[in-house]
C-alpha beads as a LAMMPS data file, in Angstrom:
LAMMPS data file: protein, C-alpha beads

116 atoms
115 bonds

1 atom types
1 bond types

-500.0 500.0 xlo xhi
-500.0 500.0 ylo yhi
-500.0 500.0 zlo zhi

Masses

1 110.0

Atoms # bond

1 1 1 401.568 -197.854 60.064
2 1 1 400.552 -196.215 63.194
3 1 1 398.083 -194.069 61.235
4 1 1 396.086 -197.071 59.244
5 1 1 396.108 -198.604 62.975
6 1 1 394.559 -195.760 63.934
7 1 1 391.793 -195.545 61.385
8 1 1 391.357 -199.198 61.449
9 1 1 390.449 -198.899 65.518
10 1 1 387.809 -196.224 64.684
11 1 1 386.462 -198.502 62.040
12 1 1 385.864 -201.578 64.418
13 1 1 384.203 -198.817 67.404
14 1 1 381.970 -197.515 65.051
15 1 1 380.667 -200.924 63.476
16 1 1 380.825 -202.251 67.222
17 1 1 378.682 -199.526 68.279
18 1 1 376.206 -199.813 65.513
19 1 1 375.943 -203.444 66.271
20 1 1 375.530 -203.065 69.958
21 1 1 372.739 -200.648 68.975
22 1 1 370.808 -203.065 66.707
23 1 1 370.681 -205.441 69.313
24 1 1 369.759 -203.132 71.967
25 1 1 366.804 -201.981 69.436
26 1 1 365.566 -205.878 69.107
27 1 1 365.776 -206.755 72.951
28 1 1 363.543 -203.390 73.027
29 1 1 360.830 -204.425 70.128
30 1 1 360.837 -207.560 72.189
31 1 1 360.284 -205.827 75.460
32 1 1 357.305 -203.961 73.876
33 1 1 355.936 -206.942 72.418
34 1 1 355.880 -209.268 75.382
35 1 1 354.539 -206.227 77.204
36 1 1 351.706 -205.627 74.683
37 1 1 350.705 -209.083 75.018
38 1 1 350.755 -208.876 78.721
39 1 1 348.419 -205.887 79.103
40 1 1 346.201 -207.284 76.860
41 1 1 346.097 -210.466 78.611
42 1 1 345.520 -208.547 82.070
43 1 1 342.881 -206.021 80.567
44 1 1 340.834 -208.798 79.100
45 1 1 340.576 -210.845 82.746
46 1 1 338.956 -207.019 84.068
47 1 1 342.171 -205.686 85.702
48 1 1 342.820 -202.788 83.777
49 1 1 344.267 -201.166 87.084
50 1 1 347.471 -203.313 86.842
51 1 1 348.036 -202.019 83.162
52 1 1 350.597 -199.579 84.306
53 1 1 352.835 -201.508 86.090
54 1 1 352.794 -204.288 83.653
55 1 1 353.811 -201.572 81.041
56 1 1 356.691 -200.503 83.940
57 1 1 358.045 -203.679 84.782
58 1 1 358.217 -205.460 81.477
59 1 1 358.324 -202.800 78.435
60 1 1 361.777 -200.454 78.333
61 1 1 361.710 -197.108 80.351
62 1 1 359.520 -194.643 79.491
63 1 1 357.193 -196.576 77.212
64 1 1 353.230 -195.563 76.954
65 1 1 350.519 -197.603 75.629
66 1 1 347.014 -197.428 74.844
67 1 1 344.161 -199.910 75.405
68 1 1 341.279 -199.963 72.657
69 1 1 338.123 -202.186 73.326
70 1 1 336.339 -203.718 70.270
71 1 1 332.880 -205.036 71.160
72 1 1 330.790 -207.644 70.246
73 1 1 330.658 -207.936 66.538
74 1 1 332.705 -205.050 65.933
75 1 1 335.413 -206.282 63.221
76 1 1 334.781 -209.677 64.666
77 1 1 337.815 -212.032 63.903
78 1 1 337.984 -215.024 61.794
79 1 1 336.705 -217.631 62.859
80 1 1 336.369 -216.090 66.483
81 1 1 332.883 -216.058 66.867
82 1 1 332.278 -211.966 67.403
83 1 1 333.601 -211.954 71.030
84 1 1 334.566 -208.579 72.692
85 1 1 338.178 -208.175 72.629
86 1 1 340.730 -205.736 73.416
87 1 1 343.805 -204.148 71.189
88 1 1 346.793 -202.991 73.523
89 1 1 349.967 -200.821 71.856
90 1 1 352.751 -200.375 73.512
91 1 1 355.275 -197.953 72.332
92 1 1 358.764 -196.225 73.220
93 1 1 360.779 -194.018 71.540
94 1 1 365.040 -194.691 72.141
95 1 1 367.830 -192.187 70.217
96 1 1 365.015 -191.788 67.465
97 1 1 363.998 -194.893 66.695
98 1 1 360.552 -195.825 67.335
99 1 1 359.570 -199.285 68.769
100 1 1 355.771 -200.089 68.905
101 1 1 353.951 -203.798 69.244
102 1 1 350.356 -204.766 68.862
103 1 1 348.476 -207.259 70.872
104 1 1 344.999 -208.762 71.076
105 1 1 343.152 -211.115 73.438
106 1 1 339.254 -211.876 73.779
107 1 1 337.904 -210.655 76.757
108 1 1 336.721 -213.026 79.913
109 1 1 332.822 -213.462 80.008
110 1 1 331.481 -210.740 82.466
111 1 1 334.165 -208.456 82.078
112 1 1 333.027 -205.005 81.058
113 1 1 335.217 -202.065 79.163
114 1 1 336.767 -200.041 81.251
115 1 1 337.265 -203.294 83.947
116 1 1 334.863 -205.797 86.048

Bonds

1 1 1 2
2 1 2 3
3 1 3 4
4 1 4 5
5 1 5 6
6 1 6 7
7 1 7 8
8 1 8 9
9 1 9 10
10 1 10 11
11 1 11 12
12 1 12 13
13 1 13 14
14 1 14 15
15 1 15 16
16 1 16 17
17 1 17 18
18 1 18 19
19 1 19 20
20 1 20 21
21 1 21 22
22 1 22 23
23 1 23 24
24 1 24 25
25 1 25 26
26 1 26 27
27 1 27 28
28 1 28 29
29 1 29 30
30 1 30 31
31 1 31 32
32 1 32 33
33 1 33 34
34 1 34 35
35 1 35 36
36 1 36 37
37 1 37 38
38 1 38 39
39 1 39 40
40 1 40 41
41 1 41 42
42 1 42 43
43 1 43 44
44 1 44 45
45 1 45 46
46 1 46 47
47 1 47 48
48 1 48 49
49 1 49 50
50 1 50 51
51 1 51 52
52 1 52 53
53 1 53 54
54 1 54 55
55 1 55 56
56 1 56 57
57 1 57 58
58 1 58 59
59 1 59 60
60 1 60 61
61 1 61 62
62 1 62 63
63 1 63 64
64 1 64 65
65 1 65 66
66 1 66 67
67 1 67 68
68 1 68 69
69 1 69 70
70 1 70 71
71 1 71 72
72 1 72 73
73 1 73 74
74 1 74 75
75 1 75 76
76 1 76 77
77 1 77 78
78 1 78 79
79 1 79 80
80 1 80 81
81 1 81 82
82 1 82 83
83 1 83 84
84 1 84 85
85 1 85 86
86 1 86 87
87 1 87 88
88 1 88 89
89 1 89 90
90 1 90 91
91 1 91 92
92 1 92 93
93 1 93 94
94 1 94 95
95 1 95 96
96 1 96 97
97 1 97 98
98 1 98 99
99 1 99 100
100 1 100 101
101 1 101 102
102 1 102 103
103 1 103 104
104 1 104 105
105 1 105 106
106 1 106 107
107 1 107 108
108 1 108 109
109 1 109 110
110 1 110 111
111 1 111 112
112 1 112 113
113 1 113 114
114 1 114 115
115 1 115 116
C-alpha cells in the first residue's frame, strides 16, 4: 500500500506541476499581448521613448520587442484607407517555450517614424 501511495503522490506533483506551468505560459502570452498592444498604441501617438518601460512594466521579465513602421500605402489595410501604421512584437522566452504577440495601430496625424 505504502508503495502505490507513493507513486500515486508523484503522479498528482507532476500533473500539478505541468498544470501550474500551462497557466503560467497563458498569463505570459497574455502579458506579451497586452504589452504589444500597448507599445503600439504609445509609438503611434509619437512617444517611442516610453516603449521600453511599457515593455518593462507590463510584458514578463526579460521580454524584447521590435517596432516596424509601415508607411503610407505600404500593405495598406482593408478598408483602412492607406494610413501609416506601426507593427510592434513583443517576445520572451521562459524554460523553452517561446511566447511572442503581434500588434498594430494607425499612427496619429503628424507623427513621424522614429517619433514626433
Amino acid at each position: 500500500m505504502t508503495v502505490e501511495a507513493a507513486v500515486a503522490v508523484c503522479g498528482l506533483v507532476v500533473v500539478l506541476a505541468l498544470g501550474v506551468g500551462a497557466v503560467m505560459a497563458v498569463v505570459g502570452q497574455v502579458r506579451c499581448t497586452d504589452a504589444a498592444r500597448e507599445v503600439a498604441r504609445v509609438v503611434a501617438r509619437g512617444d517611442e521613448g516610453l516603449a521600453r518601460g511599457v515593455v518593462d512594466v507590463v510584458a514578463p521579465g526579460g521580454a524584447s520587442f521590435e517596432v516596424r513602421w509601415e508607411r503610407a500605402g505600404e500593405g495598406a489595410r482593408e478598408g483602412g484607407g492607406g494610413g501609416a501604421g506601426v507593427w510592434v512584437e513583443v517576445w520572451v522566452s521562459r524554460f523553452g517555450v517561446e511566447l511572442r504577440a503581434r500588434a498594430y495601430a494607425v499612427v496619429e496625424p503628424g507623427v513621424r517614424e522614429g517619433g514626433r
